[in-house]
C-alpha positions as CSV (number, residue, x, y, z in Angstrom):
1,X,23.0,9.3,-10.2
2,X,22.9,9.8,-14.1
3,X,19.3,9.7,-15.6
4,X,19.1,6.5,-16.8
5,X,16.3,6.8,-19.7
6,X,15.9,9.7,-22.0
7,X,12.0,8.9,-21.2
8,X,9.6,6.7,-19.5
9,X,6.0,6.2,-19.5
10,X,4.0,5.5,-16.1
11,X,1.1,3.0,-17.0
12,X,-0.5,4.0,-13.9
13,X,-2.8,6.7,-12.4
14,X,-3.1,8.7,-8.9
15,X,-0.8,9.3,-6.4
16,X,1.8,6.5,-7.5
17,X,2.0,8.2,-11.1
18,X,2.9,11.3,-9.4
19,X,5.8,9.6,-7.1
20,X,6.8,8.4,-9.7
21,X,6.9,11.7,-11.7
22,X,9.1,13.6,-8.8
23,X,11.5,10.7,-9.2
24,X,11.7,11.6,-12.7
25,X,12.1,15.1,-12.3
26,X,15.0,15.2,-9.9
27,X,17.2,12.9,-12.8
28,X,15.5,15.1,-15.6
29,X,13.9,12.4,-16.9
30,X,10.6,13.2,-19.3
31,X,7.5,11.3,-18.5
32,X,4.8,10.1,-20.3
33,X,1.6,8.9,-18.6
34,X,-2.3,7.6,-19.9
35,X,-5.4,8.4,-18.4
36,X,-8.7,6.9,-18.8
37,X,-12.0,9.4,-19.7
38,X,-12.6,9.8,-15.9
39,X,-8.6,11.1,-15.4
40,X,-8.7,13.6,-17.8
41,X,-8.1,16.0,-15.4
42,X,-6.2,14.1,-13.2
43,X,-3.4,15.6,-11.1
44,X,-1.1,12.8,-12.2
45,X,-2.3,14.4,-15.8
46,X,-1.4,17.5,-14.9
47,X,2.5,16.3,-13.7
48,X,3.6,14.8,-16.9
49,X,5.1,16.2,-20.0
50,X,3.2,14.4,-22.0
51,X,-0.5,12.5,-21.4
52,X,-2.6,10.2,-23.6
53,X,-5.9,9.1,-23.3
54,X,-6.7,5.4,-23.5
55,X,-10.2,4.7,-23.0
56,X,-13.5,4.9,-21.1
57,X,-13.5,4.8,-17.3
58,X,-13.9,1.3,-16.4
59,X,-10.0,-0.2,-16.0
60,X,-10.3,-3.3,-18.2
61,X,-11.1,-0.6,-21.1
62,X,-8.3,1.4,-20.4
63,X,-5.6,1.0,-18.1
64,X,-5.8,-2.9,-18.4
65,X,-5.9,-2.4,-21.8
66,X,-1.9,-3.5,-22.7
67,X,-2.1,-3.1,-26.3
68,X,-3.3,0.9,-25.8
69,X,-0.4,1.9,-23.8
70,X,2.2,-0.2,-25.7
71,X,1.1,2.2,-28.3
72,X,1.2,4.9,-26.4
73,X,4.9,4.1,-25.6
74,X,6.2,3.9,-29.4
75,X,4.5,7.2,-30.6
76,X,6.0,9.2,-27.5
77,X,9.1,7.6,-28.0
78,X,9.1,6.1,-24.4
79,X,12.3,3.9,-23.6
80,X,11.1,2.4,-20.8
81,X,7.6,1.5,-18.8
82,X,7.1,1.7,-15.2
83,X,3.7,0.2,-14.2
84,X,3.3,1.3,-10.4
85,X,1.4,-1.0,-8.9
86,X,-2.1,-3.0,-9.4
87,X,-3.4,-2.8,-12.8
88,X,-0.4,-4.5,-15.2
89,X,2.6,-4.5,-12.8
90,X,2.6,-8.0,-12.1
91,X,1.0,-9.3,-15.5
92,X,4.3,-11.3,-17.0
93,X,2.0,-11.5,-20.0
94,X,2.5,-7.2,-19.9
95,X,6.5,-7.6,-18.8
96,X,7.2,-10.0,-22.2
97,X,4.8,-8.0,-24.6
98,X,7.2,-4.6,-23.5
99,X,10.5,-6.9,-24.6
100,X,8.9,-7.8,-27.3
101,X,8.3,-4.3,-28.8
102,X,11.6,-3.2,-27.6
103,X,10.6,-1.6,-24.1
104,X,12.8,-1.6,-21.4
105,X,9.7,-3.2,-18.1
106,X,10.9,-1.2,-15.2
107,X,10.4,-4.6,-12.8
108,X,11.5,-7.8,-12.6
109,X,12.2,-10.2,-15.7
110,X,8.5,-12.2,-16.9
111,X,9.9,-15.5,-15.5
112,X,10.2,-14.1,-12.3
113,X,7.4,-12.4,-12.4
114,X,5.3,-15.8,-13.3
115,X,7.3,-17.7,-11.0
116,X,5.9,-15.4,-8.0
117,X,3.3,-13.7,-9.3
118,X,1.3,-16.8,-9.3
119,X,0.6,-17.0,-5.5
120,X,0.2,-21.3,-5.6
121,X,3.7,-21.6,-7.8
122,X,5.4,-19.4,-5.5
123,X,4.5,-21.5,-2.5
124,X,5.9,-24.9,-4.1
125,X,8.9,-22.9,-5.1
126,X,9.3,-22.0,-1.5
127,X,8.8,-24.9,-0.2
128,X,11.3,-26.8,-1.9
129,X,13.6,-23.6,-0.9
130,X,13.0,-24.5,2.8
131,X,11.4,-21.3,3.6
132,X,8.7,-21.9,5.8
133,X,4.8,-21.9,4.6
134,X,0.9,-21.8,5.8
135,X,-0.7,-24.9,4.7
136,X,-2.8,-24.3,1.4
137,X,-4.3,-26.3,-1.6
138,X,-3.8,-25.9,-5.2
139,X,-6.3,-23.7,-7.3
140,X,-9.7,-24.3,-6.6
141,X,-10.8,-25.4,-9.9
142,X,-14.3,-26.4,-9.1
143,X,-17.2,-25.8,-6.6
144,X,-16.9,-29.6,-5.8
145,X,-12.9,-29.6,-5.8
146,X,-12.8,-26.7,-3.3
147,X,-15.3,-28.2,-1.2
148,X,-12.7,-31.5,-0.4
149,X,-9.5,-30.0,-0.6
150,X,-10.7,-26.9,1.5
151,X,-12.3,-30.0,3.9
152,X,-9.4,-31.6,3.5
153,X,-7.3,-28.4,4.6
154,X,-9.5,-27.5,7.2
155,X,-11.6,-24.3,8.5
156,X,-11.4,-21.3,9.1
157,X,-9.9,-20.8,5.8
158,X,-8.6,-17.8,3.6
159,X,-9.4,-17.7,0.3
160,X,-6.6,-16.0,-2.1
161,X,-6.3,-14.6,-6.1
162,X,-3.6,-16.3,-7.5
163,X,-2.9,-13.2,-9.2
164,X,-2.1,-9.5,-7.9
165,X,-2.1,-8.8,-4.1
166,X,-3.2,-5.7,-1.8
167,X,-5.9,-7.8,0.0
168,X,-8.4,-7.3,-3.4
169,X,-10.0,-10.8,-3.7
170,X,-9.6,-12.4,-0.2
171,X,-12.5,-14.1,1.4
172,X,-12.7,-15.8,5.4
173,X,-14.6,-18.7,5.1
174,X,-15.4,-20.0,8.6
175,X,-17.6,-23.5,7.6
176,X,-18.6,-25.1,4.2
177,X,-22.2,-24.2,4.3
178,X,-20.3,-20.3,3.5
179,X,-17.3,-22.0,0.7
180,X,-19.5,-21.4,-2.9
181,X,-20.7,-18.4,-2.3
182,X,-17.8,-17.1,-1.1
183,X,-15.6,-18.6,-3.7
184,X,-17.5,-16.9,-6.6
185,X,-17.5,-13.7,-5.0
186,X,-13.4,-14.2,-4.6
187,X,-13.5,-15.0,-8.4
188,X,-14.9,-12.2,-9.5
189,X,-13.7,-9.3,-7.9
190,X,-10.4,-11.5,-8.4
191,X,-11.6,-11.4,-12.5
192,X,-12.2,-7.8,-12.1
193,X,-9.2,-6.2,-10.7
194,X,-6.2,-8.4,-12.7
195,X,-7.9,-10.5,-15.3
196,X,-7.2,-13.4,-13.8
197,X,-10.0,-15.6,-11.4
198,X,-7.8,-18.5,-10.2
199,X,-8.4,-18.7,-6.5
200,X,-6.5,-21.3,-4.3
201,X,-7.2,-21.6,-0.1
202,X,-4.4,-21.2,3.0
203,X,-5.1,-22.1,6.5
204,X,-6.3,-19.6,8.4
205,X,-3.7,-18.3,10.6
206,X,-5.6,-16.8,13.6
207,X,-4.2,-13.3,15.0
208,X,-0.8,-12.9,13.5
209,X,1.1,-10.0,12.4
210,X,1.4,-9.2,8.7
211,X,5.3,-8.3,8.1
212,X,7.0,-7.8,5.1
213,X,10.7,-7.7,4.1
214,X,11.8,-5.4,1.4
215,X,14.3,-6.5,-1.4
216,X,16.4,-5.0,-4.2
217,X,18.7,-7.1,-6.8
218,X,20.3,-5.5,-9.9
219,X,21.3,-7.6,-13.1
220,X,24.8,-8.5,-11.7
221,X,23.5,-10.5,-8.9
222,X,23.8,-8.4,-5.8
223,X,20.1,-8.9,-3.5
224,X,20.0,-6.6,-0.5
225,X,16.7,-6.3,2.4
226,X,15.5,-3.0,3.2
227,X,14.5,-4.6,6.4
228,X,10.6,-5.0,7.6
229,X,7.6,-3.1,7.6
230,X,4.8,-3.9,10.5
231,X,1.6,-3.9,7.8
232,X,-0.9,-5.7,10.9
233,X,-3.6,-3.0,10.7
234,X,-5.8,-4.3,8.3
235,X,-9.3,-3.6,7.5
236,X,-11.1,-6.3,5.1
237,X,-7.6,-7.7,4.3
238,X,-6.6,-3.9,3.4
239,X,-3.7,-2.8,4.6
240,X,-4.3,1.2,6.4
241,X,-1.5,1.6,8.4
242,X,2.0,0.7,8.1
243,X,4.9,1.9,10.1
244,X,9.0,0.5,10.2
245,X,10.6,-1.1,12.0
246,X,8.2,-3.5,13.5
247,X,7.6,-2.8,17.4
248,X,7.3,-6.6,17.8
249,X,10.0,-8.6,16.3
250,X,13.8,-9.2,17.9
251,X,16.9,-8.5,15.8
252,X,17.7,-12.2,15.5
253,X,14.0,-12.2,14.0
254,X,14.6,-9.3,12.0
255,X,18.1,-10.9,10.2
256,X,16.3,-14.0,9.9
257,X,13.2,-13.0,7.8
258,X,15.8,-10.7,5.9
259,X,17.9,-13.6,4.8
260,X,14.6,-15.7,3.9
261,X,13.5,-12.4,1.3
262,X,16.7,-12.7,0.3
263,X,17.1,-16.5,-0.5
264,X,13.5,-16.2,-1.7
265,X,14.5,-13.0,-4.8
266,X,17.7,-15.6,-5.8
267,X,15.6,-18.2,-6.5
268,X,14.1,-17.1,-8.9
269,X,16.6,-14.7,-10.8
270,X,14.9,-11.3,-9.2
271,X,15.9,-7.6,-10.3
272,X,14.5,-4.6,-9.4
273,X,12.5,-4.0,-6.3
274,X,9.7,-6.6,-4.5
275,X,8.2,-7.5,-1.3
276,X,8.4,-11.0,0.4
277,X,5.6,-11.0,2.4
278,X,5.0,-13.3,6.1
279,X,2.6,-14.1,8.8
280,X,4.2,-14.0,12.2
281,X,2.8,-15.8,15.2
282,X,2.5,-14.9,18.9
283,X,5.6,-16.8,19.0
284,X,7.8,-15.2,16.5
285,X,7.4,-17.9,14.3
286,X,7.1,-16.6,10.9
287,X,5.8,-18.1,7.9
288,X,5.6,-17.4,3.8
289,X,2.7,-15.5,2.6
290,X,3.8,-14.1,-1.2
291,X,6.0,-12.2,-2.8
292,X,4.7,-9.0,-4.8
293,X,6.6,-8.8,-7.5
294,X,6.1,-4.7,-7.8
295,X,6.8,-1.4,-5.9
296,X,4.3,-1.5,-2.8
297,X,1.9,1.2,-2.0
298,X,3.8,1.3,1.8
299,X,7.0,2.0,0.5
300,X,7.8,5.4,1.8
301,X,8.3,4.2,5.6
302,X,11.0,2.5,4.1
303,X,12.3,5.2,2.3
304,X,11.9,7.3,5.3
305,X,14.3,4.9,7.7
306,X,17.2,3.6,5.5
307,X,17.2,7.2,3.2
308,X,16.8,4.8,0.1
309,X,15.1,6.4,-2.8
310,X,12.9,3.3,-4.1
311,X,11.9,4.4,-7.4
312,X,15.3,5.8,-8.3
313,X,16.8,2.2,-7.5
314,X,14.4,0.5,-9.9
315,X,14.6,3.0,-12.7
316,X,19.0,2.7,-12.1
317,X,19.3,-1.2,-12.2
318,X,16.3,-1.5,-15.3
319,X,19.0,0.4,-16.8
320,X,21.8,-2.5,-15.9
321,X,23.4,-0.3,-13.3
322,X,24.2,-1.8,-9.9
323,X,23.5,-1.4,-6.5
324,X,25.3,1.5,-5.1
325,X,25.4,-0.2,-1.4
326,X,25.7,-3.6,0.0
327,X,23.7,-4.9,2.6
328,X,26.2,-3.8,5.8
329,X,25.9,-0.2,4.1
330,X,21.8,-0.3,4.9
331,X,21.2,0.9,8.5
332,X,17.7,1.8,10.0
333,X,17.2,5.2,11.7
334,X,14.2,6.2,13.6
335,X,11.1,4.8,12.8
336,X,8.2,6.1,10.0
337,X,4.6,5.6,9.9
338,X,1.8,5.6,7.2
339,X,-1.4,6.3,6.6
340,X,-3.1,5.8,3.6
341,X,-6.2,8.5,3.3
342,X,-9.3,7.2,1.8
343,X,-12.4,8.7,0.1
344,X,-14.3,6.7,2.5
345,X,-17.2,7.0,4.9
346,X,-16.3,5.8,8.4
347,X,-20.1,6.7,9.3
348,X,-21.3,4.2,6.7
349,X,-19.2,1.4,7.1
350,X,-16.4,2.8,5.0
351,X,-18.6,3.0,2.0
352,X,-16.6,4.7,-1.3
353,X,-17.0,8.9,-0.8
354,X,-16.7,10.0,-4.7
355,X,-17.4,13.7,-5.4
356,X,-15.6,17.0,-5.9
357,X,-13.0,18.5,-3.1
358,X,-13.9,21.5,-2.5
359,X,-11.2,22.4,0.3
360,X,-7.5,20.7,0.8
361,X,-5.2,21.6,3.1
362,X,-2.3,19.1,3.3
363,X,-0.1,19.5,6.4
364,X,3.4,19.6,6.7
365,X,5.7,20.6,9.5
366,X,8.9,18.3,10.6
367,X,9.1,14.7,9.6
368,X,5.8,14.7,7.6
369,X,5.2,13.7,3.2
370,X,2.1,13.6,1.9
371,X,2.1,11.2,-1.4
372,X,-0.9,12.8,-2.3
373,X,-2.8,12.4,-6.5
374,X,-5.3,15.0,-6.0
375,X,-6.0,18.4,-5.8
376,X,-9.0,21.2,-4.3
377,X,-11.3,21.0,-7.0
378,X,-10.7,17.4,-7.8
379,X,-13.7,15.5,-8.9
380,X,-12.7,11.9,-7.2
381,X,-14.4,9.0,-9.6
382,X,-16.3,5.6,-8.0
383,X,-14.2,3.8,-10.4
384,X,-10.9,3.4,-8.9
385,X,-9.4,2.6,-5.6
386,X,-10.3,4.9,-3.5
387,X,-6.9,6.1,-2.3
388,X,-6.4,9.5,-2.1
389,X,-3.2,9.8,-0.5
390,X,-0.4,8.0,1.8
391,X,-0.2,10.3,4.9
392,X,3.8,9.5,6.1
393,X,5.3,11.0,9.5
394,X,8.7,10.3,11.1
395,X,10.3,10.5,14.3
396,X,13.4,9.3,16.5
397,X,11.6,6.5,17.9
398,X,8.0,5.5,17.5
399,X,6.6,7.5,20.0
400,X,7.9,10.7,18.0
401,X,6.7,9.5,14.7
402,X,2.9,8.7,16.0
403,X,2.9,12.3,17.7
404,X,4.0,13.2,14.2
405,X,1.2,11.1,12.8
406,X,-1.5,12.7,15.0
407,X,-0.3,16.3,15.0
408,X,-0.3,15.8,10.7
409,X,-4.0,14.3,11.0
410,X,-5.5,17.4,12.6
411,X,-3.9,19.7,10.2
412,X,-5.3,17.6,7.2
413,X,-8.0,19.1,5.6
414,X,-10.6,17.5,3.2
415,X,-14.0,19.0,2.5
416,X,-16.5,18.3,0.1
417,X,-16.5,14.4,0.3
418,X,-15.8,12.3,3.5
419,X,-12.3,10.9,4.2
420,X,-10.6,8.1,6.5
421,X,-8.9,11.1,8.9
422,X,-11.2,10.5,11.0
423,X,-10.9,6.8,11.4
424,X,-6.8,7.5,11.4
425,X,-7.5,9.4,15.0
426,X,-9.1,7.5,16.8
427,X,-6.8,4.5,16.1
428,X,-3.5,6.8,16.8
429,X,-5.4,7.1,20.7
430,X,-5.8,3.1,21.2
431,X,-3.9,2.2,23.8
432,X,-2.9,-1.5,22.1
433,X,-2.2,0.2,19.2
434,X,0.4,2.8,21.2
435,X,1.3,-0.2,23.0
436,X,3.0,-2.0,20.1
437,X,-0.1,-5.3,20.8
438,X,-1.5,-5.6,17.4
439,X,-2.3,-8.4,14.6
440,X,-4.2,-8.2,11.6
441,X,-7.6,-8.8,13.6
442,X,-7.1,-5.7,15.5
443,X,-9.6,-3.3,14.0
444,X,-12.4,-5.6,13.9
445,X,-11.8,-7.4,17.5
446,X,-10.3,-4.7,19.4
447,X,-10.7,-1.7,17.9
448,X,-14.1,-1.2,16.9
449,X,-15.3,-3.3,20.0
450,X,-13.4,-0.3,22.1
451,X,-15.6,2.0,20.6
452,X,-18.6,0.6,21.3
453,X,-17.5,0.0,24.8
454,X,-17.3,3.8,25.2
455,X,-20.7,4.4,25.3
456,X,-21.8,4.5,21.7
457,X,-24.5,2.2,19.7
458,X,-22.8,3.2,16.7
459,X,-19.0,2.5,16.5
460,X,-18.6,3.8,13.0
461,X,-20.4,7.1,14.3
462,X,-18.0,7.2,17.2
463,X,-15.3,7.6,15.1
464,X,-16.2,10.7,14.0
465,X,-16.4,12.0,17.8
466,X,-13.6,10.6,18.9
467,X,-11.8,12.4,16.2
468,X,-13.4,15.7,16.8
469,X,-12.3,14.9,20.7
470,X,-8.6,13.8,19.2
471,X,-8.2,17.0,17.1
472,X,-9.3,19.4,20.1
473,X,-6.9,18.0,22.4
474,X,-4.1,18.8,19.4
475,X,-5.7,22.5,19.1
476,X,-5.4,22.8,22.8
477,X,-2.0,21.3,23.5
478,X,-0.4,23.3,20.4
479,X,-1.9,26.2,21.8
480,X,0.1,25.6,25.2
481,X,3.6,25.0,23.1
482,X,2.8,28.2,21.7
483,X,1.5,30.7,24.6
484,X,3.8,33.2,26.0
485,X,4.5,32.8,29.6
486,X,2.0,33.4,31.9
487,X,-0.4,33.7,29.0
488,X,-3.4,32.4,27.5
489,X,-1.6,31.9,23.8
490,X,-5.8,32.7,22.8
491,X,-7.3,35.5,21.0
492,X,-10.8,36.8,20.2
493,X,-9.6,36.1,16.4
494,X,-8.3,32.8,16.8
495,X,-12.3,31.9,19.0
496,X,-13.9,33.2,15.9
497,X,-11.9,31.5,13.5
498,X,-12.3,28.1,15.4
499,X,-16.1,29.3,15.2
500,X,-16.5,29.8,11.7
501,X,-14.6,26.4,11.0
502,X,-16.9,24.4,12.9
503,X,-20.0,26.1,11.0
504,X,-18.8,25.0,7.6
């Protein structure tokens, strides 16, 4: 593959900027990225060939901020702008302003971007494409209009930002008495995190599965699926673990939800890459969520079972090149899973863990990528998602790929703030989860229930046991693989070390 742009800046931040960067690098492609006063020394900083600051910490003064980075663009001579995802990627209002100035948007054109971006036009446009849909309102213009149409709709109900995706906005609302409050709250962190607050309501769908389909189209027409990804372990509507293919759905499932992402990109004239997301039943029975008209943060499972370099496919057909493979080409092979690593506290309910790292050790081995954005000696900022990185293993078959998983998580070292590793564990060892029986209620109906059921008050403090328990049964059984026969495999040196580890 030719380089398709003699340079392109990443309007992004963190460990997307950076996969983005090593895309770049292998077509020796320059890059350009911004960071805010809080990234100055930001790994993603650090990648690039060149960096420009746009603004204070807080992101609607800086990497919001479209007019900044447009500028950005035409004094580093920038040909093209790839957003990542969150922040601008699926602003429209961002996509037309970058045609405007003569900037190639590495995404899909603004009307198909506004067409599915906006959560309540997408479902009328599927609709009248036959693809199947959750009942849901229009936008909830008013306390008093939400109130009767979300009456009208019925409870429990799921509140939704028109804009953006990745769970940020979402409310449950389980009677009426909980509707206003909740509504506002949805608004605002709505407001916050893409500048737009128009919330509309679905039906809630009680434990399905979260599965998404991923799509490529190029300018001259050709839409392929990159088949599904099982994205059912949520936590507060955040996806935290993603894995392909799905251990649930059949092949006849599996073509079928393919050909509805596919139908669903045509309609509206989509190139580049995107994600038609569903809600599948106990049945099978799937049903139109969205579309996210952007690279998603889960992509690399996909990458890992098909061998398809994402971002390389979205910077070739921005470019006007085509697809170089048509759908009977794509083929799965084994099967990948994800975890994305958090500055979080599992001890205190998952509250943000900002502060410096003072040791990192990423692991590594067979079948394992770390998409990591930061670095020992990092200073992690409360402003941002806290995403450190997207922990990926693969394997043969599942079973490999969570051994994989679990054997990475033990190696993965993070010191100096507290991290989701922990929480990663503990749900690697669930027997529904290694089972395959999951939906997106699991961690808070079956998982943390477990936990408690094991003999601790405190499930968020049992996590950190059960991890401890998790990693020594690693330690030991690595220790067996490695032993000579008829031997120990252990040492006074390797006691001590273990020692002096647990002091720290």
């Amino acid at each position: 593959m030719r380089a398709p742009f003699n340079k392109i800046l990443v309007a992004n931040r963190g460990e997307i900027t950076v996969r983005i960067i090593r895309a770049c690098r292998e077509l020796d492609i320059p890059v350009v990225v911004v960071y805010s006063d809080a990234d100055r020394a930001a790994l993603h900083v650090r990648y690039a060939d060149q960096a420009y600051g746009i603004g204070p910490a807080p992101s609607v003064e800086s990497y919001l901020v479209a007019e900044r980075i447009l500028e950005v663009a035409k004094r580093s001579g920038a040909e093209a702008i790839h957003p990542g995802y969150g922040f601008l990627s699926e602003n429209y209002r961002f996509a037309r302003r970058c045609a405007e100035e003569g900037l190639v948007f590495i995404g899909p054109s603004p009307e198909a971007m506004e067409a599915m971006g906006d959560k309540v036009a997408a479902r009328e446009r599927m609709k009248a494409a036959g693809v199947p849909l959750v009942p849901g309102t229009p936008p909830l213009r008013s306390d008093e209009e939400a109130k009767a149409l979300v009456n009208d709709l019925g409870y429990p109900a799921l509140l939704k930002p028109s804009a953006g995706g990745g769970g940020k906005g979402m409310r449950v609302v389980e009677r009426e008495e909980e509707l206003v409050e909740a509504l506002a709250s949805a608004r605002s962190e709505a407001r916050s995190s893409f500048g737009d607050d128009t919330v509309y309501a679905e039906r809630y769908v009680a434990r399905p599965r979260h599965i998404e389909i991923q799509v490529l189209a190029d300018k001259a027409g050709h839409t392929v699926h990159l088949f599904e990804r099982e994205c059912s372990i949520q936590r507060r509507h955040q996806k935290v673990i993603e894995e392909a293919p799905s251990p649930f759905i059949s092949e006849e499932t599996r073509r079928a939800m393919g050909e509805a992402a596919v139908q669903a990109a045509r309609s509206v004239g989509y190139v580049g890459a995107g994600t038609v997301e569903f809600l599948v039943d106990e049945k099978g029975r799937f049903y139109f969520l969205e579309m996210n008209t952007r690279l998603q943060v889960e992509h690399a499972v996909t990458e890992l079972v098909t061998g398809v370099d994402l971002v390389k496919m979205q910077l070739l057909v921005a470019a006007g090149g085509e697809l170089p493979f048509t759908q009977d080409d794509l083929r799965l092979s084994g099967a990948a899973i994800e975890c994305r690593i958090y500055a979080e506290d599992p001890d205190r309910d998952f509250l943000p863990s900002p502060g410096t790292i003072t040791v990192l050790r990423a692991p590594g081995g067979p079948g394992i990528r770390d998409d990591i954005g930061v670095y020992e000696g990092y200073e992690v900022p409360l402003y941002y998602d806290p995403l450190l990185s997207k922990l990926s293993a693969w394997g043969r078959d599942r079973d490999e790929a969570i051994g994989r998983m679990r054997r990475a998580l033990a190696e993965y070292v993070i010191e100096g703030i507290k991290t989701s590793i922990p929480f990663h564990q503990r749900v690697l060892r669930h027997p529904d989860f290694l089972a395959g029986d999951i939906d997106t209620k699991f961690i808070d109906e079956r998982f943390l229930p477990s936990v408690k059921e094991a003999g601790c008050p405190d499930a968020e403090r049992a996590l950190i046991a059960a991890a401890v328990l998790a990693y020594w049964e690693d330690e030991a059984a690595a220790r067996r693989a490695m032993a000579p026969e008829g031997g120990t495999g252990s040492s006074a040196w390797r006691a001590a070390g273990r020692t002096a580890g647990l002091r720290r």
